[in-house]
C-alpha positions in Angstrom: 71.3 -27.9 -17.5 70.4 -31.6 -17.0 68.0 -30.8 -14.3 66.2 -28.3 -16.1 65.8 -30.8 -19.6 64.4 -33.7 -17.1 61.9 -31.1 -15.7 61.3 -30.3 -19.4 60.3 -34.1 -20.3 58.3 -34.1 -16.9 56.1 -31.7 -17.5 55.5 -32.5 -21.6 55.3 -36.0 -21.2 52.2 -34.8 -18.1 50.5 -32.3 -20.7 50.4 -35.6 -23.8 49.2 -37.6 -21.2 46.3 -35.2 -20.0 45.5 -34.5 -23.8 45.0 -38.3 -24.2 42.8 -38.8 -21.5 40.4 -35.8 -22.3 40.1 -37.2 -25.8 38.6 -40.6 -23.6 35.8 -38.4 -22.5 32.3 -39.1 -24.5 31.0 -36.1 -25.5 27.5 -35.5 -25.9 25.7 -36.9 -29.1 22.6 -35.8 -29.0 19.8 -32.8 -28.6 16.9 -32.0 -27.8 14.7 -28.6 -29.0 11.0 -27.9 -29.3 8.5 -25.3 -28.6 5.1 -25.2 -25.6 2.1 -24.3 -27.2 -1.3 -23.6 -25.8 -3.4 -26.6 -25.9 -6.7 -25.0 -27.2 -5.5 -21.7 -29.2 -2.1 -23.5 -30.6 -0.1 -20.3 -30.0 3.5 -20.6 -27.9 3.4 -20.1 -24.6 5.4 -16.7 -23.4 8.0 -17.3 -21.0 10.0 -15.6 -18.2 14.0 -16.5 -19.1 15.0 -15.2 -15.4 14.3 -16.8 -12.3 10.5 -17.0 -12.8 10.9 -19.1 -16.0 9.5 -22.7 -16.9 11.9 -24.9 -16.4 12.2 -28.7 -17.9 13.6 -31.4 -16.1 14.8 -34.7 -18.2 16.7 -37.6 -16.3 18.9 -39.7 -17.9 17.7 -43.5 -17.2 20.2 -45.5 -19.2 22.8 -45.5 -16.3 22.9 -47.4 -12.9 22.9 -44.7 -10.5 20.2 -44.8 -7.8 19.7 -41.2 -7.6 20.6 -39.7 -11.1 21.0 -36.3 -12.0 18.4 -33.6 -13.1 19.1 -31.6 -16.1 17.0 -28.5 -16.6 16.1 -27.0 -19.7 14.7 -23.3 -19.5 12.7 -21.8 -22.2 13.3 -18.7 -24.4 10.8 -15.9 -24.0 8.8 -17.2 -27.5 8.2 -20.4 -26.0 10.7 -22.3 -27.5 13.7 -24.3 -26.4 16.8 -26.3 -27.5 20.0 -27.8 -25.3 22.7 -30.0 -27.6 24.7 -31.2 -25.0 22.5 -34.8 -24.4 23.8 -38.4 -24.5 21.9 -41.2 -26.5 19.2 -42.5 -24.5 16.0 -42.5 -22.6 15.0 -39.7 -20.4 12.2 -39.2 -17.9 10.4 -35.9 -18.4 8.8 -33.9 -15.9 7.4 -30.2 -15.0 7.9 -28.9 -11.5 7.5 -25.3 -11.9 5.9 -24.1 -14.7 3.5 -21.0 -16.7 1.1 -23.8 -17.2 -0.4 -26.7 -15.8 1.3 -29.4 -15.6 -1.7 -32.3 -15.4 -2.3 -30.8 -19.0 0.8 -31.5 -20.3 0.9 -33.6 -23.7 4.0 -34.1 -25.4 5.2 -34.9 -29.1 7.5 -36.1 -31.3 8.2 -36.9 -34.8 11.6 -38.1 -34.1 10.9 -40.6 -31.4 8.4 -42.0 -29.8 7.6 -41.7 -26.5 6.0 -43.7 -23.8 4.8 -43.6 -20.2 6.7 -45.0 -17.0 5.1 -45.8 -13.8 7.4 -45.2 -10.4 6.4 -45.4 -6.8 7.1 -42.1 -4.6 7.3 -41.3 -1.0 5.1 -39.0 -0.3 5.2 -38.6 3.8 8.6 -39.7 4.9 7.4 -40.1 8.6 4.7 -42.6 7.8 6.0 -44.1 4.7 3.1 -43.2 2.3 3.6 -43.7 -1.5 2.0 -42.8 -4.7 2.2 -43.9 -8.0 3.3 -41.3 -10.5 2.9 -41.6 -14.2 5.7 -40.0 -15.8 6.9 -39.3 -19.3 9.9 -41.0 -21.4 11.8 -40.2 -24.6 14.3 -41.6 -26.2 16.9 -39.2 -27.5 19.0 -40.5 -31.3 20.8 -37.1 -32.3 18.3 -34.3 -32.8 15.0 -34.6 -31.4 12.4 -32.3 -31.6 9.9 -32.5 -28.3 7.0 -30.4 -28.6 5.0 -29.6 -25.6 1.0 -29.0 -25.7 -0.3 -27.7 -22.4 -2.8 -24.9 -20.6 -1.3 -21.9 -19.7 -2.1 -20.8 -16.2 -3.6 -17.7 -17.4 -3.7 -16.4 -21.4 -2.9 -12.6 -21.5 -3.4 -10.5 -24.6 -2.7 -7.3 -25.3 -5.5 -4.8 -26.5 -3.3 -1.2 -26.2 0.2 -0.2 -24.8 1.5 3.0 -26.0 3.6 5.4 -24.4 1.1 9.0 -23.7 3.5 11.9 -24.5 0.8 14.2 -22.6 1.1 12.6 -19.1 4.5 11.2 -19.5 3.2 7.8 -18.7 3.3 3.9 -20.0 -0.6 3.2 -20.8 -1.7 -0.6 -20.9 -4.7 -2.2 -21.7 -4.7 -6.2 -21.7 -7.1 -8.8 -21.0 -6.8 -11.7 -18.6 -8.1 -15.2 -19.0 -7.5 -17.6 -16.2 -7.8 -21.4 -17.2 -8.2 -22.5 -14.0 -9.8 -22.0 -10.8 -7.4 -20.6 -8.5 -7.4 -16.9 -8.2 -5.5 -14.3 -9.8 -2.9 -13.2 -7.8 -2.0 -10.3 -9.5 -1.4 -8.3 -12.8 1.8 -6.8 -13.8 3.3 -4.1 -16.0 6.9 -4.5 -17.1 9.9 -2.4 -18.8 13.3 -2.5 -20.1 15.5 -1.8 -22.5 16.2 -5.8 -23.4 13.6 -7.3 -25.2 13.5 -10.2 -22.8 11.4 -8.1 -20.3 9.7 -9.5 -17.6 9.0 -9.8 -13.6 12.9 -11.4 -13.4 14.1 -8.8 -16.5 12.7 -5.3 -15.8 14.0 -1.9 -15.1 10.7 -1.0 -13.1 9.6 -4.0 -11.3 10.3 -2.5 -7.9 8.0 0.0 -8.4 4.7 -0.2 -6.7 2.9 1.1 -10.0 3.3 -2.4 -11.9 2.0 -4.9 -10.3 -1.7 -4.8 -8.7 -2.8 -6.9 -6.5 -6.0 -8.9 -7.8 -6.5 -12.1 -5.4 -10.0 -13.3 -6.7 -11.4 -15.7 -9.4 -11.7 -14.8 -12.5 -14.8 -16.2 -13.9 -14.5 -14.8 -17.6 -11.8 -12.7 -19.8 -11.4 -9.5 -17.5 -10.0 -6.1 -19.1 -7.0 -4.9 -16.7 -5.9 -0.9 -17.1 -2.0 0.3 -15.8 -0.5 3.6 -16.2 3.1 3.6 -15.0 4.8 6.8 -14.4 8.2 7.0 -16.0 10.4 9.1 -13.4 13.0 6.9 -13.1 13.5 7.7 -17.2 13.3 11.2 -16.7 17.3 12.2 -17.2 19.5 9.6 -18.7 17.4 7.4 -20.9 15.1 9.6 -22.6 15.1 9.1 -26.2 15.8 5.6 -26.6 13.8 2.5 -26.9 12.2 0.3 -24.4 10.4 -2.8 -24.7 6.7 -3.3 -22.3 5.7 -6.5 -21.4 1.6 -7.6 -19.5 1.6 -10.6 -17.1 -0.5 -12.2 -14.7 0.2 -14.8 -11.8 -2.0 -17.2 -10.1 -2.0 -18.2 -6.5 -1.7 -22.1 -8.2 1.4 -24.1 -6.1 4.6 -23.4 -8.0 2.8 -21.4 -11.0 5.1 -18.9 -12.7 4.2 -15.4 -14.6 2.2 -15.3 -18.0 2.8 -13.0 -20.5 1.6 -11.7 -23.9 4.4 -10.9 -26.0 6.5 -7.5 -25.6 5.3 -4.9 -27.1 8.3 -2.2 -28.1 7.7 1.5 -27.6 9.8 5.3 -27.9 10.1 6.6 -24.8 10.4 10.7 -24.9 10.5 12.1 -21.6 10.1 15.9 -20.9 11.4 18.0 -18.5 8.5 18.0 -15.3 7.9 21.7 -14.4 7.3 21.3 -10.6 5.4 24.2 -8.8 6.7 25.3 -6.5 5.9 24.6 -3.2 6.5 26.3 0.3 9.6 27.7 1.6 12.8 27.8 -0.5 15.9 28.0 1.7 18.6 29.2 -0.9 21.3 27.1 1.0 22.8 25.8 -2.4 22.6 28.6 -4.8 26.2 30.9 -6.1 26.8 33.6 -3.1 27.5 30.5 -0.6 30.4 29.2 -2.6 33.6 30.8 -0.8 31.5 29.6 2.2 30.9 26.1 1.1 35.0 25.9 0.3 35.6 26.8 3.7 33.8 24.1 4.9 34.9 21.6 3.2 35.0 18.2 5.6 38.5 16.2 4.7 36.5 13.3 3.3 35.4 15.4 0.2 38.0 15.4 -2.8 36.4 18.0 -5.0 33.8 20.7 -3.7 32.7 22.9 -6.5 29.4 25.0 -8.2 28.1 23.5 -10.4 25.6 25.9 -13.2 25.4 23.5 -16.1 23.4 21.0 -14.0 20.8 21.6 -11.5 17.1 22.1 -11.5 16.3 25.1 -9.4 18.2 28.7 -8.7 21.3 29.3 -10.6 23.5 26.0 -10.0 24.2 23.2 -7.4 26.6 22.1 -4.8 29.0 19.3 -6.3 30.4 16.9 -3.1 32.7 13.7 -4.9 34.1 12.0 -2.5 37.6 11.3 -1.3 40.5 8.8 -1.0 40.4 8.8 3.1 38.6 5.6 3.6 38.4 6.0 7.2 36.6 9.0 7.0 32.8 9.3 6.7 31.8 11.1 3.9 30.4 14.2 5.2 28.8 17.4 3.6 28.4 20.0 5.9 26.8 23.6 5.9 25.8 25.8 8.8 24.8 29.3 8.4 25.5 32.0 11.3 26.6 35.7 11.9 29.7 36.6 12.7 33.3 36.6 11.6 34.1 35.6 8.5 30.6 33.9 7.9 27.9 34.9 6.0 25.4 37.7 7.3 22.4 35.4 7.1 19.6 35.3 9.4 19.0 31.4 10.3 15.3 30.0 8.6 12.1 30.1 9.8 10.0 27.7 9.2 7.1 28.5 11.8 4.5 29.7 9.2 4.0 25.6 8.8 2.4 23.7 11.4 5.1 21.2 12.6 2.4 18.8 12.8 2.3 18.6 8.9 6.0 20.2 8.4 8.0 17.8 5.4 11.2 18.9 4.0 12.0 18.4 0.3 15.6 17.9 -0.2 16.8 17.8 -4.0 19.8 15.9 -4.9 21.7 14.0 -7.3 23.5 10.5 -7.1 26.2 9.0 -9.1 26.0 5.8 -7.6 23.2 5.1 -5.0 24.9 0.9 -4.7 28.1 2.9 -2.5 26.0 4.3 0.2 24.8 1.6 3.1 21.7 2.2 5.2 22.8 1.7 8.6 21.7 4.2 11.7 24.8 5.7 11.0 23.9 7.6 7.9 22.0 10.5 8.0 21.0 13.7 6.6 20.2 16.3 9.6 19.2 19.5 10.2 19.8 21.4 13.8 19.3 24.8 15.4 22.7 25.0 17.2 25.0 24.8 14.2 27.1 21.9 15.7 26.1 18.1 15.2 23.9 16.4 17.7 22.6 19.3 19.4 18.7 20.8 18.7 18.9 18.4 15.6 16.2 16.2 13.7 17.9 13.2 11.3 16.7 11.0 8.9 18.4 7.6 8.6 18.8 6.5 5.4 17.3 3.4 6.3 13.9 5.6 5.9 14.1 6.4 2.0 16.1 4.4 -0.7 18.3 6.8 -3.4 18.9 6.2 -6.4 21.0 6.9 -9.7 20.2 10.7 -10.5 18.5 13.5 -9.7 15.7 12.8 -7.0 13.6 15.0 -4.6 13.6 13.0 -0.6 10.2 14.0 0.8 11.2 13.9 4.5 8.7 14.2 7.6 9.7 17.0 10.5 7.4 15.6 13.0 8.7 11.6 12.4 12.5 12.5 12.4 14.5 11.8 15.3 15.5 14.1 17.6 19.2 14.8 19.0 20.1 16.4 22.7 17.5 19.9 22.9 14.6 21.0 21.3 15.0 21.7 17.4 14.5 25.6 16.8 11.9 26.0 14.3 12.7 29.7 14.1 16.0 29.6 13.4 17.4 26.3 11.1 21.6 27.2 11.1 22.8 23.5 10.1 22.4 20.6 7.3 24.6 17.7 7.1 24.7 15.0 4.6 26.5 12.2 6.3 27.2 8.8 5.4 29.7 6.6 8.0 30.1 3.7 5.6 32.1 4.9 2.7 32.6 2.6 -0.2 34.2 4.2 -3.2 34.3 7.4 -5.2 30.8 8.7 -5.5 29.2 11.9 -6.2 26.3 13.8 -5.0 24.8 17.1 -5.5 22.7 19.1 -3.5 20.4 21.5 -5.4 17.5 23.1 -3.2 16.3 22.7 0.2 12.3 23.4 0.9 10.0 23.3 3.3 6.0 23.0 3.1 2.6 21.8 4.8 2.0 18.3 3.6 -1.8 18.2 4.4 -3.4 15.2 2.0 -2.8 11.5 3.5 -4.8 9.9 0.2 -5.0 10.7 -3.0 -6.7 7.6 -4.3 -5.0 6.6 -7.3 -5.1 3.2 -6.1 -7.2 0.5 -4.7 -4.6 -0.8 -2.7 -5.8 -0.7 0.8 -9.8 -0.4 -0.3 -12.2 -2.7 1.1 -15.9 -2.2 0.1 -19.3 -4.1 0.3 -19.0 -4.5 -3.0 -16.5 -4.2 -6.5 -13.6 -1.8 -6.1 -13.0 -0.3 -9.2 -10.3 2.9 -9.5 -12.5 5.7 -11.9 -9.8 7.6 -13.9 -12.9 9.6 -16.0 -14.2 11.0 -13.4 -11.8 12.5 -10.5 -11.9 16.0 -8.3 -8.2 16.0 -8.1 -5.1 13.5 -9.3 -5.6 10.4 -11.4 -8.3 8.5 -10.4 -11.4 8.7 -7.7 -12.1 5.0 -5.7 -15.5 4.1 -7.0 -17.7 1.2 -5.3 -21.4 0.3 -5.5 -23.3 -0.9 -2.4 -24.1 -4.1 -1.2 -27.2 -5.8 -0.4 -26.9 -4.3 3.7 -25.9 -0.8 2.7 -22.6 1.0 1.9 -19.7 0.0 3.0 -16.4 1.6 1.8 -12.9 1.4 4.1 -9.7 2.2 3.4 -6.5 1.0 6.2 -3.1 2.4 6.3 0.0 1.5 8.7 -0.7 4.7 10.7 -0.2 7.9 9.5 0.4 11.1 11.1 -2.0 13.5 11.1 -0.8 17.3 9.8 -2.8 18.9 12.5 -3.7 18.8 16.8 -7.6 17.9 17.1 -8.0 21.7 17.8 -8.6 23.5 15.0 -8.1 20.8 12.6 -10.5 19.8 9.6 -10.7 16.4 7.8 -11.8 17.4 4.1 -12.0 14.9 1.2 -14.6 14.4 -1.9 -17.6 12.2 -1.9 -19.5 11.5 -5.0 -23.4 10.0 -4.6 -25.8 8.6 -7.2 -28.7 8.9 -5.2 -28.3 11.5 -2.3 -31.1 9.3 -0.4 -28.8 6.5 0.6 -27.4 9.3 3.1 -29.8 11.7 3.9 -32.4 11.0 6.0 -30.8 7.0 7.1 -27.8 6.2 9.5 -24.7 6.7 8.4 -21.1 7.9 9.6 -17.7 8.2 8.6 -15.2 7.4 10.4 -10.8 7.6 11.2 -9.3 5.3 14.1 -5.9 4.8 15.4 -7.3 1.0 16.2 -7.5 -0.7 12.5 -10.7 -1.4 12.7 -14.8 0.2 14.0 -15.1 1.5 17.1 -11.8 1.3 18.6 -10.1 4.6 19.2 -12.4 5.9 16.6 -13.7 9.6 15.5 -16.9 9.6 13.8 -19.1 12.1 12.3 -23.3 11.7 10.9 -22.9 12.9 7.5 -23.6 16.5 6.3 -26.8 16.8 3.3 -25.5 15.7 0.6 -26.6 16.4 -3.2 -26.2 14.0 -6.3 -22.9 14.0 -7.7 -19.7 15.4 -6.0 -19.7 17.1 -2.5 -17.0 18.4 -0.5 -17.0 17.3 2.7 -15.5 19.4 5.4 -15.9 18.0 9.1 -14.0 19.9 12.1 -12.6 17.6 14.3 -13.5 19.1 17.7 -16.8 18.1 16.8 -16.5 14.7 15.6 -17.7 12.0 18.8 -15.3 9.6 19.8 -15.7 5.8 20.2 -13.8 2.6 21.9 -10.8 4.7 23.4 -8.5 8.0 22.9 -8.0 8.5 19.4 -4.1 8.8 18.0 -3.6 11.8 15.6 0.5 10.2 15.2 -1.0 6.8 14.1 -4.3 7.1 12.4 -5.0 3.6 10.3 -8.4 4.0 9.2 -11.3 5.4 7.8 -14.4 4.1 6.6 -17.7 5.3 5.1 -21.1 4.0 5.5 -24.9 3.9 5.3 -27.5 1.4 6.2 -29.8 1.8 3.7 -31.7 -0.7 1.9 -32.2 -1.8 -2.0 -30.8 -3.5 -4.2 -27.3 -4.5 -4.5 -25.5 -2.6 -6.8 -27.7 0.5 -7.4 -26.1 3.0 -5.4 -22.4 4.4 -6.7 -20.4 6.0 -4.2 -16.7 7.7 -5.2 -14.0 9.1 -2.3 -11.6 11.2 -4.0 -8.3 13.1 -2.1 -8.7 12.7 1.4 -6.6 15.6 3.7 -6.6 16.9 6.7 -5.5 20.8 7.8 -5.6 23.3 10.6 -7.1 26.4 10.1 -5.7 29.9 9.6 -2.9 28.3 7.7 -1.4 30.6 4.6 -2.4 27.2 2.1 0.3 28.6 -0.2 2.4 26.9 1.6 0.7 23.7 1.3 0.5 20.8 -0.9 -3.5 22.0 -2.2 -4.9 25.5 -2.3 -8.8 25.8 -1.4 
């Protein structure tokens, strides 16, 4: 008992002792708060509160320490800021990375008054070179208000974002002003649920759709138009409110996003009717259940039909996944005749060229962050009902899933191949296999199709465009899709290209077409003068190149329909598996700028193809 009362004493006379020396500690006895405001409008300065966010940086100078520390301050998205936990004393201030410039920088303060320091910095550590920097200093009693006056990078304001119910789609309208002269890199879109949306803070910054690439000067105030397609909304969050947020980014050193402030919106998504397309292969639907529970793989917990959720036929395939941890997850189907299997014939898909074959798989994920994309994991289809044999796979390396239902667009003719030739006639086997499992998850398959994907463009974009002259996307007047890619010509002719990483071409050379709307303002620029277009496997003129003189054109939209057995070929065998350009162009004369030329959907099919089966009817 002795023991355990000296122990006692120990350990209360160690926890007084620790409670007198943390009341030793100075705490912090002063703060600092303000707001950065544009230097010639007055207004705050947006910010980003993620990892693209202004950041201030105030070093203490009242201590002896040759190298003191930095303390940041970070900005809320209005522009303002505050941080109480200061001690009494001077401070350098300075701005590294920033939403505006920091040479503009002028600072206030009607609580102190602050002053400039000069200091000597290295500069070139292998020669010893040195500047002199002129740096700010304020002296911090209690609560000090520091207010910052400055030039944004760029000033973005909004002129319309509204969510269109019609075209399920985010519409945005905003006008860029650069301050400077460095370019505009690019222009961004951005939305979340938290009001704090920006390019750190956003549920749809990933997406290709909101951000566009600008990379020139602006020279005055330039209107800037994005429509971003909601999909990833579609199930789940309909209904609620999300906030939309405009940016732009410089190419400056160390410049961060602008923004104009969020703009909240209701987001009401409706259900997308799909058409259909191409083959159905009814691999998922009621009368394959016993047959599905007799396959079930060990690694799969719960196999069941599901008809409350699914979005074609009469239900889906439920897979959730098991406690063997060893065991890849694996959700197998093969379809033959025979004893105690189905009487099914096997698919055939041989009414699609297998140049231009895709298969669209439908699905749904519970939790796309448990499945890894090693080489391992794979979805696969095979004519020998047994892995590895007659068998295309798709790694899932080659698409990303995520959370929900999704429909994987999945190439035939790019897919791996296994030991044998795949049996287009007569498909027996899919497998959804992932070796990596982490975790419960669930998926569920819904509807297997296949169908002729013939268009490689469907220019809704100028990404990729190059022209002689402004590139500008024309969403009021369009053959097919959102947009045509409208240009003007420049002061040697017409010049309009578009590069790709290399696509594969739905068609052999025999019997395949290249089709794709032109629009002209004045039919003369063609007719009559040189001019060509052009697709190469090289990436650039006259290097493994096709090239065909121009059919009469008329003013206004044409179809153009060019065979490609007839088209002459240039600098080298042409690749249809890795075509990477096409271009458009005529050398004639006048004036810059008076000749508008417009490209719309470019595709390319085989003849005597049943087009019902394609992506496009003629």
């Amino acid at each position: 008992m002795k023991k355990i009362f000296n122990w006692l004493f120990v350990l209360c006379a160690s926890a007084a002792l620790t409670a007198c020396l943390g009341d030793n500690y100075q705490q912090p006895d002063a703060a600092v708060y303000g707001v950065v405001t544009d230097a010639e409008t007055g207004e705050p300065i947006p910010q980003d509160i993620g990892g693209e966010g202004s950041q201030i940086e105030m070093i203490e100078l009242n201590i002896n320490y040759p190298n003191p520390d930095t303390r940041r301050l970070n900005f809320k998205t209005d522009g303002s800021y505050r941080d109480n936990n200061f001690f009494k004393g001077n401070y350098r201030v300075q701005f590294n990375l920033a939403n505006f410039v920091p040479g503009t920088v002028t600072l206030s303060s009607k609580d102190s008054q602050i002053t400039e320091e000069t200091k000597t910095e290295v500069v070139d550590e292998e020669t010893g070179a040195t500047k002199e920097v002129t740096y700010k200093v304020i002296h911090l009693d209690g609560d000090t208000e520091m207010n910052i006056s400055a030039m944004p990078w760029c000033r973005v304001t909004v002129k319309d974002i509204h969510f269109d119910e019609a075209k399920q789609r985010v519409f945005a309208q905003f006008e860029v002003e650069a301050t400077t002269s460095d370019a505009v890199k690019e222009v961004g879109l951005f939305c979340s649920a938290s009001p704090h949306v920006s390019f750190s803070i956003n549920d749809y910054g990933a997406k290709a759709t909101s951000a566009v690439a600008v990379n020139r000067k602006l020279t005055e105030p330039t209107l800037f138009t994005i429509k971003m397609p909601l999909e990833v909304f579609q199930d789940s969050d309909s209904g609620k409110d999300y906030y939309v947020r405009a940016g732009a980014h410089t190419s400056a050193t160390d410049a961060r996003w602008n923004y104009a402030p969020a703009v909240k919106i209701h987001i009401d998504m409706k259900p997308v009717e799909t058409k259909p397309l191409g083959m159905r292969w009814d691999l998922f639907d009621k009368k394959y259940e016993a047959y599905w529970l007799e396959c079930k793989h060990k690694s799969v917990d719960q196999l069941y039909f599901d008809d409350k959720d699914f979005k074609s036929g009469d239900g889906s395939f439920v897979a959730v996944s098991g406690p063997v941890v060893d065991e890849p997850f694996r959700f197998t189907s093969y379809i033959m005749s025979g004893v105690n299997k189905p009487i099914t014939p096997a698919f055939d898909i041989t009414s699609i060229p297998e140049e231009g074959c895709h298969m669209l798989l439908t699905l749904y994920v519970s939790d796309a962050s448990k499945f890894n994309y090693d080489e391992q994991s794979q979805i696969e289809l095979n004519s020998s009902a047994d892995y590895d044999l007659e068998e295309l796979a798709w790694t899932f390396g080659q698409f990303r899933l995520r959370n929900g239902w999704q429909t994987l667009d999945l190439s035939m003719p790019t897919a791996a191949s296994r030991i044998g030739e795949f049996d287009r006639k007569r498909i027996k086997w899919f497998r959804f296999y992932h070796k990596d499992y982490i975790g419960n998850v669930t998926v569920k398959f819904d509807e297997i199709r296949f169908y002729y994907k013939t268009m490689i463009e469907a220019c809704d974009s100028e990404a990729g465009w190059v022209s002689a002259g402004p590139i500008t996307l024309d969403e009021s007047d369009c053959q097919e899709g959102e947009g045509s890619i409208s240009t003007v010509n420049g002061a040697d002719g017409i010049r309009l290209q578009k590069t790709w990483g290399g696509e594969y071409l739905p068609t052999t050379i025999e019997g395949g077409h290249f089709q794709f709307w032109l629009y002209v303002s004045d039919a003369s620029a063609f007719n009559g003068v040189n001019n060509q277009v052009e697709i190469g496997s090289g990436g650039k003129a006259d290097v493994n190149e096709l090239n065909w003189t121009l059919p009469t054109l008329t003013e206004g939209w044409n179809k153009v329909d060019l065979k490609l057995e007839d088209a002459r070929s240039v600098g080298g065998e042409f690749n249809p598996k890795a075509m990477n350009w096409f271009r458009i162009y005529s050398g004639a004369s006048g004036a810059a700028g008076s000749v508008t030329v417009k490209v719309d959907r470019l595709r390319f099919y085989k003849e005597g193809v049943d087009m019902k089966l394609a992506d496009f009817e003629n």
